[in-house]
C-alpha positions as CSV (number, residue, x, y, z in Angstrom):
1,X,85.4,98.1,87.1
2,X,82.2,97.0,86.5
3,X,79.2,98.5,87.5
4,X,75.8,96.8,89.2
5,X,73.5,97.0,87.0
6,X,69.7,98.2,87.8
7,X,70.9,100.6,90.1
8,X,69.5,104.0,90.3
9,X,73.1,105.4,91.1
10,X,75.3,103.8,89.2
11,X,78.5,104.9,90.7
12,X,77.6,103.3,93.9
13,X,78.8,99.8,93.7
14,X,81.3,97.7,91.4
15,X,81.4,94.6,90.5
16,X,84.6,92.4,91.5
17,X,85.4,89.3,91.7
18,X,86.6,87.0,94.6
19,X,88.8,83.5,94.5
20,X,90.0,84.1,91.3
21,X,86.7,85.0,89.4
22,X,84.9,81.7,91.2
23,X,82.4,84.1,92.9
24,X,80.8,87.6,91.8
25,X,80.9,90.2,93.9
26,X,79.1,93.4,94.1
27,X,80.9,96.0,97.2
28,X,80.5,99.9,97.4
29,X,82.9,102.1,95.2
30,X,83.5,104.3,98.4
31,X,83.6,103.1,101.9
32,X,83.7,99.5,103.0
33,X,85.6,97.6,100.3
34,X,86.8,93.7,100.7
35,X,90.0,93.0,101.5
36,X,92.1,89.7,102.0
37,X,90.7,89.3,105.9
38,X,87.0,87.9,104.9
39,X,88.7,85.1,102.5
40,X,91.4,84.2,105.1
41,X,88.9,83.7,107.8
42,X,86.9,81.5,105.2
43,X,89.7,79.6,104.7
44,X,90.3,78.9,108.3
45,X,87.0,77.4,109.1
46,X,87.9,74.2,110.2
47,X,84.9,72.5,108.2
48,X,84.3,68.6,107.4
49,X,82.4,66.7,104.9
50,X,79.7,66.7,106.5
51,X,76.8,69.6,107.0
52,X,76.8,72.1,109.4
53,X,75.7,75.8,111.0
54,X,77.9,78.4,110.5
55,X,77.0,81.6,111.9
56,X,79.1,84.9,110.3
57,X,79.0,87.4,113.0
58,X,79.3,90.9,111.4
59,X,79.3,89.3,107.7
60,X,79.5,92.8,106.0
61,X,78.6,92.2,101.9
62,X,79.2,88.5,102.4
63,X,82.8,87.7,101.8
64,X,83.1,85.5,104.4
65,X,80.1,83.5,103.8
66,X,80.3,83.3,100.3
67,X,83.5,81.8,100.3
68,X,83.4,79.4,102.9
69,X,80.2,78.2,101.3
70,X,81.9,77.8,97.9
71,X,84.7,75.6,99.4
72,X,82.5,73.4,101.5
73,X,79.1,72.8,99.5
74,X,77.3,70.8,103.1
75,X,77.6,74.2,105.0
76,X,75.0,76.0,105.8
77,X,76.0,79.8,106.4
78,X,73.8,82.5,108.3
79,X,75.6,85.7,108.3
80,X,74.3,88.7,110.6
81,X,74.9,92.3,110.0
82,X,73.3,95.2,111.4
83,X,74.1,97.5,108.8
84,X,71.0,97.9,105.9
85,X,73.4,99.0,102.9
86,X,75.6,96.2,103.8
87,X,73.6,93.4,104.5
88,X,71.7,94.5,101.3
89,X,74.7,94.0,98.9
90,X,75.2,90.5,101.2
91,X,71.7,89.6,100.1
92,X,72.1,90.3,96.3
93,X,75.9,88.5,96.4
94,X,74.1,85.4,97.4
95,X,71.7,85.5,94.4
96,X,74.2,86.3,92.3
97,X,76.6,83.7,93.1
98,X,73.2,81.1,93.4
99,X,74.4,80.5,96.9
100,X,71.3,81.7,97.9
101,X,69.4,78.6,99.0
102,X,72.8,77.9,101.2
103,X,73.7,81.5,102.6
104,X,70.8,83.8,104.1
105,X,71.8,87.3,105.6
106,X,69.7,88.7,108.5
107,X,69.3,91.6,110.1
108,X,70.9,92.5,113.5
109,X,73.1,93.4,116.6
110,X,75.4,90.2,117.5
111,X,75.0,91.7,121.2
112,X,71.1,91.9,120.5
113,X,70.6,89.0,118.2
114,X,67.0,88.4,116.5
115,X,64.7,85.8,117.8
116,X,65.9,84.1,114.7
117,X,69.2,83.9,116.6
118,X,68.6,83.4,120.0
119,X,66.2,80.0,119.1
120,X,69.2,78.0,117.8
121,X,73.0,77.2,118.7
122,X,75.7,77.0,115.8
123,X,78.4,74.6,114.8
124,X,80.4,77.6,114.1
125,X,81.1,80.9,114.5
126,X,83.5,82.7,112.1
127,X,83.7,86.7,112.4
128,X,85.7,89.4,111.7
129,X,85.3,92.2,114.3
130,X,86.3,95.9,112.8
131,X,90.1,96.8,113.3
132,X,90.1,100.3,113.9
133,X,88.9,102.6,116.6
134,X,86.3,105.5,116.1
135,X,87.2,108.6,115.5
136,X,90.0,108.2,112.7
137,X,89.1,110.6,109.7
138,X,91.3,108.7,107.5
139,X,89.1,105.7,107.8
140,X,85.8,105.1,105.4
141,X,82.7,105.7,107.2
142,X,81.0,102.3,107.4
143,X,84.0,100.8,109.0
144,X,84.0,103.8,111.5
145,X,80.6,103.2,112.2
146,X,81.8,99.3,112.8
147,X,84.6,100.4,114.5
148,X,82.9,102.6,117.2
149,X,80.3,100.1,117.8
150,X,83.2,97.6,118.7
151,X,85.0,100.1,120.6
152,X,82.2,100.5,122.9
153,X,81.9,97.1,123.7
154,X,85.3,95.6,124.0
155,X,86.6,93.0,121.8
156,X,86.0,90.4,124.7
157,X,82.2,90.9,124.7
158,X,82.3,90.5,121.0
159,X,84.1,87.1,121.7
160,X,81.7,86.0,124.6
161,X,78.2,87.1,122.5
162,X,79.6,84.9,119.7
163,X,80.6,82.0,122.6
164,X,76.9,82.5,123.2
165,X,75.7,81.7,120.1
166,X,77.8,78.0,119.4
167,X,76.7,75.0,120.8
168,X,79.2,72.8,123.3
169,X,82.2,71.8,121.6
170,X,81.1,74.0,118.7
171,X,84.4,76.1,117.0
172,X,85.1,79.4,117.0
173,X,87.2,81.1,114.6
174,X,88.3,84.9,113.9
175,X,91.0,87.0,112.4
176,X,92.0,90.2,114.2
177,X,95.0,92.1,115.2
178,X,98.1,90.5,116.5
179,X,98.1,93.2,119.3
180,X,94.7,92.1,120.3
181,X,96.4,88.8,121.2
182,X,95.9,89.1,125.1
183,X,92.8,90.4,125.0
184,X,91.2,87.8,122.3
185,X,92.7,85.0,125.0
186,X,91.4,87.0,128.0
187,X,87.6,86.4,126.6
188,X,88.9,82.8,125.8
189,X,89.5,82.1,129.0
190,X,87.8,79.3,131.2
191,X,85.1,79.5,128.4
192,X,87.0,77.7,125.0
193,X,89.9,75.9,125.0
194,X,91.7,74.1,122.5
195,X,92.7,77.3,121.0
196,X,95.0,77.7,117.8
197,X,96.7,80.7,117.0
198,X,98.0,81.0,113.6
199,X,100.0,84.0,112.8
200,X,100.0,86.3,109.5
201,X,103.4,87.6,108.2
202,X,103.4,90.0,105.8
203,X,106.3,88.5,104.3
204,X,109.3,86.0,105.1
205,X,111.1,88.6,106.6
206,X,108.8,90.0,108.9
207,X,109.8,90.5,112.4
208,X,106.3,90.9,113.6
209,X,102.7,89.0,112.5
210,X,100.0,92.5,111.6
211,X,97.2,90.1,112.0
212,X,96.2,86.7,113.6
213,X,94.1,83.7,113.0
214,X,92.5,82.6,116.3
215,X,90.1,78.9,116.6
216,X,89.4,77.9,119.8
217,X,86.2,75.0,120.5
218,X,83.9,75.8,123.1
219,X,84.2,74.5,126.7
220,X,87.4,72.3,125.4
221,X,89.8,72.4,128.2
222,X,92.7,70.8,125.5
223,X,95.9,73.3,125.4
224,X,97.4,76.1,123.3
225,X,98.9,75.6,120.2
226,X,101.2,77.9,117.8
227,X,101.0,77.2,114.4
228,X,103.5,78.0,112.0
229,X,101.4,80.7,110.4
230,X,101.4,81.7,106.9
231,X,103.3,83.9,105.2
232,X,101.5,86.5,103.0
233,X,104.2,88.0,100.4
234,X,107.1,87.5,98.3
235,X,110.2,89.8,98.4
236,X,108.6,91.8,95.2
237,X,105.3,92.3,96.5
238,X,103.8,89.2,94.9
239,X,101.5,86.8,97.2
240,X,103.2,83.6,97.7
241,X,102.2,80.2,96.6
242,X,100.5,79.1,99.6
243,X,98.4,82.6,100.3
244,X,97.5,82.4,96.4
245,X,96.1,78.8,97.0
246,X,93.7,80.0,99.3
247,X,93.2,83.6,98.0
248,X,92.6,83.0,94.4
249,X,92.0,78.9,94.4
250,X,89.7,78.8,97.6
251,X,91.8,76.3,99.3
252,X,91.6,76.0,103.2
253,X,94.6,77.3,105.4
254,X,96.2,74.4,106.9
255,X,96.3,74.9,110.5
């Protein structure tokens, strides 16, 4: 572990490394800590050539961001966060990763967004809404403090406040948790269509996906579509090939 420098505590953050050592990355020792969500959500983006507006809703330290800017170098990524430790880190990540002329962080509620926010529409949106419910003393205390705010609102006004921000025909991409499913389609409804669902196994044996990658494009009426999903771990514990590639490679998840 190493630790960020210029810090008057100096047991408060470490400095780790995402895809493989391609980006720096400073995260608190305690509390919220990166896992492999952030990077499969970047991966997931379904991004072109060409340049566009991707808003991160919730965008933590700046997983998300970071890595969706490293694998497509015309994006342009706004992440929001509303809480100041977090977005803080975010801030200093892009600096440190000189990805800071392409990724800004701002300050805010998605549900309340900044002026900043309300002016514009976005080719994207790519979030990761908190998994777990308030309440749970086993859980770190930033994501409880995520999780209750969620839990207040419903993951389908999440959804619709971050429908609000794209413009028509503009994507809309999350991971969350497979027994979310109905209600993630619920908020989908009559508002996105187009919608791919791309499960996550934890391995090849697996009788149920943990976790699901939804896109959907805004006011599409197209239909549903089940991918084949990707499958996260070999027999010993090892990721496979294809979750290394875009884990430690920063390749895209083919959808």
């Amino acid at each position: 572990m190493i630790i960020c420098p210029n810090d008057p505590d100096e047991e408060r953050y470490s400095e780790d490394s995402l895809l493989g050592g391609r980006l720096r990355f400073l995260q608190p020792v305690r509390g919220y800590r990166v896992a492999i969500d952030p990077v499969l959500l970047a991966a997931a983006v379904p991004v072109g050539g060409g340049p566009e507006e991707v808003l991160d809703a919730g965008a933590g330290t700046g997983a998300a961001a970071l890595c969706l800017a490293a694998r497509a170098p015309a994006v342009r990524v706004t992440g929001l966060e509303r809480q100041p430790e977090l977005l803080s880190l975010a801030v200093r990540n892009a600096a440190l990763n000189g990805l800071d002329e392409r990724v800004r962080f701002v300050a805010g509620d998605l549900l309340a967004p900044p002026p900043v926010l309300k002016a514009r529409g976005f080719d994207q949106v790519m979030t990761n809404p908190p998994f777990h419910p308030a309440g749970r003393s086993s859980i770190p205390q930033e994501a409880t403090r995520h999780g209750a705010h969620l839990a207040e609102v419903g993951i389908g006004t999440w959804l619709r406040a971050c429908l609000a921000r794209l413009r028509s025909g503009g994507r809309l991409t999350l991971v969350h948790r497979a027994d979310q499913l109905d209600a993630i389609l619920a908020a989908l409804a009559g508002r996105a269509g187009d919608v791919t669902i791309c499960p996550l196994w934890p391995d090849a044996g697996a009788r149920a996906a943990k976790r699901v990658i939804v896109v959907a494009r805004k006011g599409s009426r197209a239909p549903m579509r089940l991918a084949r999903g990707l499958v996260l771990h070999e027999p010993g514990g090892r990721f496979t090939p294809e979750a290394d590639a875009i884990l430690r490679e920063g390749c895209a998840l083919p959808l």
